[in-house]
N, C-alpha and C positions, 0 to 999 in steps of 0.2 A: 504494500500500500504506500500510496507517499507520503512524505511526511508532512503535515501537519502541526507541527510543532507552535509556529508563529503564524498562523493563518489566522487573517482576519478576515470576517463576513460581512460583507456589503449588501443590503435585500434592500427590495422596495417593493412595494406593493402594487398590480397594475389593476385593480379594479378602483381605484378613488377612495380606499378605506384609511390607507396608511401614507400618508405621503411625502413623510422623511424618511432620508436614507440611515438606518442605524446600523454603527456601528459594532461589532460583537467581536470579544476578544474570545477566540474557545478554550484556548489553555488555562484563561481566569477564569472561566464560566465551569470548567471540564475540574478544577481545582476546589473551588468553592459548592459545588456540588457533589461533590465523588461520590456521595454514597446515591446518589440517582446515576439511573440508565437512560434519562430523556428527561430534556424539560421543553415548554413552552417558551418559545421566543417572542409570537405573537396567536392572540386571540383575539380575533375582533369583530364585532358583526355592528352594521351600521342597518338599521333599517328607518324606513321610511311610507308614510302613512299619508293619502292623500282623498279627497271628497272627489269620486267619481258620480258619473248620471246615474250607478248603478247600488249606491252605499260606498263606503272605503273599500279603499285599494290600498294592502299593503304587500311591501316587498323588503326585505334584508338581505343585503349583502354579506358574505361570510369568509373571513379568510383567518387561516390558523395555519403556522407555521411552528415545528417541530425539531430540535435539535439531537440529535444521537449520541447523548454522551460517553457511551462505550462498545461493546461489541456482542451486548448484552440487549439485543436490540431487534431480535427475530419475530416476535413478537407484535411486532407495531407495524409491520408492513403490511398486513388484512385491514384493507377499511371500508364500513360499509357505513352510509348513510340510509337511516330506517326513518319513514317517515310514513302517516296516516293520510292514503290517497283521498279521502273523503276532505280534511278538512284544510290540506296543504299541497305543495308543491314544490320539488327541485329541479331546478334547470341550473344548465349550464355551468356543471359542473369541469373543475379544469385541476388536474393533479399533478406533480409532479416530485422529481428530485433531486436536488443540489448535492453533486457526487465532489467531495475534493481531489482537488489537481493540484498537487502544488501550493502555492500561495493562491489561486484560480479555481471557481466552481465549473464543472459539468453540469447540466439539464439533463436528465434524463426522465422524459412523458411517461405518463401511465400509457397503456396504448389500448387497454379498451376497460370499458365499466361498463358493467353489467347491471340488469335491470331486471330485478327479480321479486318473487313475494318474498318478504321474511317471514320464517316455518317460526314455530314456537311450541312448543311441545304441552300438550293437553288443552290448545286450542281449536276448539270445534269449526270457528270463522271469522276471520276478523281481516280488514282493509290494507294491511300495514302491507308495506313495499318496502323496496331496500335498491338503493345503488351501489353495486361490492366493486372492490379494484384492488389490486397489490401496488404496494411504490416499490420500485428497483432499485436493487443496488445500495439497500442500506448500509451501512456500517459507519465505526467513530469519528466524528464532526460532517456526518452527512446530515443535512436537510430536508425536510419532505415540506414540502406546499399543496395547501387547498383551500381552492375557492369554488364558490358556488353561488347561487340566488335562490331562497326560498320565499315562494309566495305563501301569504296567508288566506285561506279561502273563506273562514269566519272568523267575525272581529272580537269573537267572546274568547279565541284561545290563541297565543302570541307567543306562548311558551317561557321559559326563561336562559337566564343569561349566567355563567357561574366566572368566577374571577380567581380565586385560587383554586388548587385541586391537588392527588395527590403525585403530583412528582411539581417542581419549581417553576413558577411560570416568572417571564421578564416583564411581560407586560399583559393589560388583559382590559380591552376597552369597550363598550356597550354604547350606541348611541340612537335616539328618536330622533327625527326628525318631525313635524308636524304644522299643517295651518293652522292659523290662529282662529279658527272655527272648531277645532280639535282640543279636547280636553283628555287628556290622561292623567294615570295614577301609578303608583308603582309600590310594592313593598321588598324590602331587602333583609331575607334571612342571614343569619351568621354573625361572622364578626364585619359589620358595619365600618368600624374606622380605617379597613385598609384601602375603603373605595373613598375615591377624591368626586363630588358632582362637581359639573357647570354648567350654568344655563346660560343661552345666547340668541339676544333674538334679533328678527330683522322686521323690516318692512310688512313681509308676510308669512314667519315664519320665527317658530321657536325651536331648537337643536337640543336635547338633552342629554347629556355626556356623562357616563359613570367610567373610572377609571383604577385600574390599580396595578402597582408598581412592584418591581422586585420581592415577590411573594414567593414566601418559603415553603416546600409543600407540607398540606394536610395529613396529620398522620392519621393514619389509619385505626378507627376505632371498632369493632364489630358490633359490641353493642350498645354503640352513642341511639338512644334512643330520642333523642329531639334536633330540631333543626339548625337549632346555635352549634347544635357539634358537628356538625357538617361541611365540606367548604360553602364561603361565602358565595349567595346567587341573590340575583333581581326577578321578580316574577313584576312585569310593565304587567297593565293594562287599560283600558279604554273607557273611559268615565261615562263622555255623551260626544258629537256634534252636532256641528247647524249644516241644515241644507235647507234652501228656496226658504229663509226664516222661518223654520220647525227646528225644533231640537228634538234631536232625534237620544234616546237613552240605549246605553250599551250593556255597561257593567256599573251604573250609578249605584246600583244597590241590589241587597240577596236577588232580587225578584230580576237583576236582569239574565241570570243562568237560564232561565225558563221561556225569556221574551225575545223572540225574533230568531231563535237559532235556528240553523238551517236543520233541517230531517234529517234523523240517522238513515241509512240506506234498509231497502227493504231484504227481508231473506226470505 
């Protein structure tokens, strides 16, 4: 293999999520972690919610980048995105892998994903789907990249957003976008103080940015039996908007789980 000893990693992100170039020293990153086999370099999903002629239109962009800190690493090349065709969607998924050369990364593409049901053992029927792919060519200070776009198809489930976890993340960003006819809410399990918010708004438009920084991983508890023992996550969701002045109610209160949600499918 070669040597990697003083390699420095230069990434950038080409979907619009991340758009400085940082840099990552891997001999201090690969030092400062030893007892991890991977950490999190970037996690990030940006999404963004807008008043269509038909109700909201949301979509998140998704990009998380992965570091190989040892050779210990066999493991993490299966990756499937499992997702419930009824209430969501992924497109445009894009994978790859930052193979080191030198002081210089390789690219090497996933070259096909697969699109398949996710099996589940002692389930009778259920929606769930999955996009599987292997990254190539892992091994220590190799990179894996993915990005992707999930749409959301009801605005009652948005899912959530997690910030630390258990192996080392560097960085780990969450953000809404939203018109100002757009009301959201958010609660945030865990430990609270590692995420940084900011709000920023425009003309027509307010940005909501949670973020957190050089997080050490979660250890592993089996029977942490509550949510503060858990890594830290955001669970956003969707208060009311205005259309054609109506306000229209989402998740304003218990009663909006039962109001407006689309039909489960028939069997």
């Amino acid at each position: 293999m070669k040597n990697i000893k003083t390699l420095t990693i230069l990434l950038f992100a080409t979907i619009g999520i991340a758009k400085a170039q940082p840099e990552i020293d891997y001999n201090a990153l690969k030092e400062k972690y030893k007892l991890s086999n991977v950490m999190y370099l970037n996690n990030q999903e940006k999404m963004n919610i807008e008043v269509g002629d038909n109700g909201l239109e949301i979509k998140s962009e998704i990009l998380q980048q992965i570091l190989m800190m040892n050779d210990q690493v066999g493991s993490y090349a299966e990756k499937s995105l499992t997702y419930s065709d009824h209430f969501e969607e992924i497109n445009n998924v894009e994978a790859l892998t930052y193979v080191p050369d030198g002081k210089k990364y390789k690219k090497q593409n996933v070259k096909n994903i697969e699109d398949r049901k996710a099996s589940k053992d002692g389930i009778f029927y259920d929606d769930e789907k999955e996009k599987y792919f292997i990254f190539p060519a892992l091994q220590p200070g190799a990179i894996t990249q993915l990005e992707y776009e999930q749409v959301y198809k009801d605005p009652h489930f948005l899912g959530s957003f997690w910030f630390d976890s258990y192996v080392p993340v560097k960085r780990a960003t969450f953000s809404i976008t939203v018109p100002k006819n757009v009301k959201i809410k958010y609660k945030i399990f865990g430990n609270e103080s590692i995420v940084k918010f900011t709000q920023t708004e425009s003309k027509n438009k307010t940005v909501y940015t949670w973020e957190g920084i050089d997080m050490e991983k979660k250890e592993f508890e089996s029977d942490a039996g509550t949510m503060s023992n858990r890594p830290t996550h955001i669970i956003p969701y969707i208060a009311e908007y205005e259309k054609d002045g109506k306000t229209i109610k989402v998740l304003s209160d218990v009663d909006g789980f039962f109001r407006g949600t689309i039909a489960l499918p028939k069997m």
